[in-house]
C-alpha positions in Angstrom: 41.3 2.1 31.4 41.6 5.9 31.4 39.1 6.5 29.4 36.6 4.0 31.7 37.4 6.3 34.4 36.6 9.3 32.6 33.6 8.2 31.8 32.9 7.5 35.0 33.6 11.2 35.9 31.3 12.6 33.4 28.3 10.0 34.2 29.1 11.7 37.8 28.8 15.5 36.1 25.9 14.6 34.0 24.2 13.7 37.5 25.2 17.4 39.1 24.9 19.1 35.7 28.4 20.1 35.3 30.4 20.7 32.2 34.0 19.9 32.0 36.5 22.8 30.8 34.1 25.1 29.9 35.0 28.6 31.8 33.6 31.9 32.6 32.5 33.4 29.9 33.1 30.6 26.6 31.1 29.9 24.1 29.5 26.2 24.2 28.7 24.3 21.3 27.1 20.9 21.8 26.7 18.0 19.2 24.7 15.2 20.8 21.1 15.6 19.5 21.6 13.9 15.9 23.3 10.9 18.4 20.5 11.0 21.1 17.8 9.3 19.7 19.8 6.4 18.0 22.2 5.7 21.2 19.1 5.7 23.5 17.3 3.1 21.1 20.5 1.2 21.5 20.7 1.5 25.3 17.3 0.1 25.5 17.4 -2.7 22.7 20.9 -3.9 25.3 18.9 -3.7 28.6 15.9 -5.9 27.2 18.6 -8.0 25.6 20.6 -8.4 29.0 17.3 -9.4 31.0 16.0 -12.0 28.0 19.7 -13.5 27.9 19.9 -14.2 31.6 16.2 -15.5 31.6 16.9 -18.4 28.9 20.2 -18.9 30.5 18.6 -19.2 34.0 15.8 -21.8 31.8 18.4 -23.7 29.5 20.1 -24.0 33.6 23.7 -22.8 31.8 26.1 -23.3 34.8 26.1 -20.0 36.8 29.8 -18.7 35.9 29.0 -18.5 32.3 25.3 -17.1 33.4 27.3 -14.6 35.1 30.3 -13.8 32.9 27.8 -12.9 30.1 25.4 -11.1 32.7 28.9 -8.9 33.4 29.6 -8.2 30.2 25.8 -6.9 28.7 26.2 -4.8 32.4 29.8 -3.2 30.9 27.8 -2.5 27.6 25.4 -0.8 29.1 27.5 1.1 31.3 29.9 1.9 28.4 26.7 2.8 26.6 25.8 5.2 29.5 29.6 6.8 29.8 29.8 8.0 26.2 26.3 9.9 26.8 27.5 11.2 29.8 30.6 12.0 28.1 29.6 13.4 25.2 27.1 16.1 27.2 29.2 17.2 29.6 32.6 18.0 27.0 30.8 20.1 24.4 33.0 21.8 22.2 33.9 25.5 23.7 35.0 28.5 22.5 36.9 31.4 24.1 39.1 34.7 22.8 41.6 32.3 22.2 40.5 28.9 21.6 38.4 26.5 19.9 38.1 23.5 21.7 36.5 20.4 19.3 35.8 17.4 21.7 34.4 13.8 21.2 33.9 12.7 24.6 36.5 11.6 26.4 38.1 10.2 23.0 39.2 13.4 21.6 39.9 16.6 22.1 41.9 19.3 20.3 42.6 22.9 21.2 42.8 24.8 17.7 44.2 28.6 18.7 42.3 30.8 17.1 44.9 33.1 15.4 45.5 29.9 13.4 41.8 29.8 12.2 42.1 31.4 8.9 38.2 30.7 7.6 35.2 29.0 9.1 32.0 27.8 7.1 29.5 25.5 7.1 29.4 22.6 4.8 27.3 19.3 5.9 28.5 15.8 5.3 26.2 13.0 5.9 29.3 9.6 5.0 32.1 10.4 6.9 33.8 6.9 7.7 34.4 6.9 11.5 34.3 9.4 14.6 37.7 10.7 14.1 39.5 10.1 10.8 43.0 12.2 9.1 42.9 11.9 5.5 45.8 14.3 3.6 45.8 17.2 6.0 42.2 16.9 6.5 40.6 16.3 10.5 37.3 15.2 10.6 35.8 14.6 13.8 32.1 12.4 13.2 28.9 12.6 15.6 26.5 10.1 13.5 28.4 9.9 10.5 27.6 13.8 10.4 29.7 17.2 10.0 28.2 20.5 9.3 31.6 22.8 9.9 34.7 23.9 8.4 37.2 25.3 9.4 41.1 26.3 7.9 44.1 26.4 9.4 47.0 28.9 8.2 49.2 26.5 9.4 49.1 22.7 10.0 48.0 21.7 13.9 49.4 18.5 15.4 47.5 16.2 17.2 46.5 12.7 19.3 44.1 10.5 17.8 42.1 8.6 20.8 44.5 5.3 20.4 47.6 7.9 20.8 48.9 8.1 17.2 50.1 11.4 16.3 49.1 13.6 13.0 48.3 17.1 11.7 45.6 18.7 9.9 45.1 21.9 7.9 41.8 21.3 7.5 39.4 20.4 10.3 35.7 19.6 9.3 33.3 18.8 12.9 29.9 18.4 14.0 28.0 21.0 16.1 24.0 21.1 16.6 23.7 24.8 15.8 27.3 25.5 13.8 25.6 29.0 13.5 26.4 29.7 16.8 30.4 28.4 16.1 30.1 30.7 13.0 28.7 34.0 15.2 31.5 32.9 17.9 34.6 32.7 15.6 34.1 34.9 12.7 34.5 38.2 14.9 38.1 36.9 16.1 39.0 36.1 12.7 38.8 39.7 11.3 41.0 40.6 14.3 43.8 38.1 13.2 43.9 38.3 9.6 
């Protein structure tokens, strides 16, 4: 339920073009182009699906509560659909003097400091397994099956994965559509800290 209600929010910011936690000042590194394409192919395909369902429902005469429990539920696709677009455009990953923020939504966020950012590179990965996945001290957090940045921690940094188990990482690979401007962003603070 909370995160229905934060997607709510966001379809609400996406309307006003506002960005959630970003302040004065940060850095702002989006990650929904390699997503857009595919999830608004998707959004489509369910709204032609919803209307041709409820048409050879309405023809086959189906009694109206099951016409209308399955017309609810295609509606709660496409508005789940709809939230995790919003979502995902309006909580880019952000960057400050003493932050990195990496974000999924309203699924996942983690706030890495950035005196505990010991390297940052690129390194793409086209098979990672699902959105946010811990595998031995290794975060990955997935837009498309895709990251494209790595980062290392000198210490391990806990965290909540969107269901609300716990773990930590040392290592945190992520997706950003221009990870050269996360590399220009970060590697200035890192020569300050090591």
């Amino acid at each position: 339920m909370r995160f229905e209600l934060k997607g709510l929010a966001a379809i609400g910011r996406w309307m006003v073009r506002r960005r959630h936690g970003v302040p004065d000042g940060a850095v702002v590194a989006t990650y929904t182009k390699v997503q857009t394409f595919m999830l608004s192919l998707m959004l489509f395909a369910m709204a032609v699906e919803t209307v041709v369902v409820d048409l050879l429902l309405v023809a086959l005469d189906v009694p109206a509560w099951l016409r209308f429990a399955v017309l609810y539920a295609d509606g709660y696709g496409l508005l789940y659909g709809i939230m995790l677009a919003a979502a995902c455009v309006t909580r880019p990953h952000v960057i400050t003097s003493d932050e990195l923020r990496i974000r999924y939504g309203v699924y996942f966020d983690l706030r890495v400091p950035v005196d505990r950012i010991a390297a940052v590179r690129t390194s793409r990965n086209y098979n990672e397994g699902s959105m946010v996945a811990v595998k031995d001290g290794r975060l990955s957090v997935a837009v498309s099956s895709q990251t494209n940045l790595t980062i290392e921690l000198t210490e391990p940094i806990a965290f909540v994965r969107p269901f609300g188990a716990r773990a930590e990482a040392t290592s945190i690979r992520f997706f950003a559509d221009q990870p050269e401007t996360v590399l220009a962003a970060l590697r200035p603070g890192l020569s300050l800290h090591s």
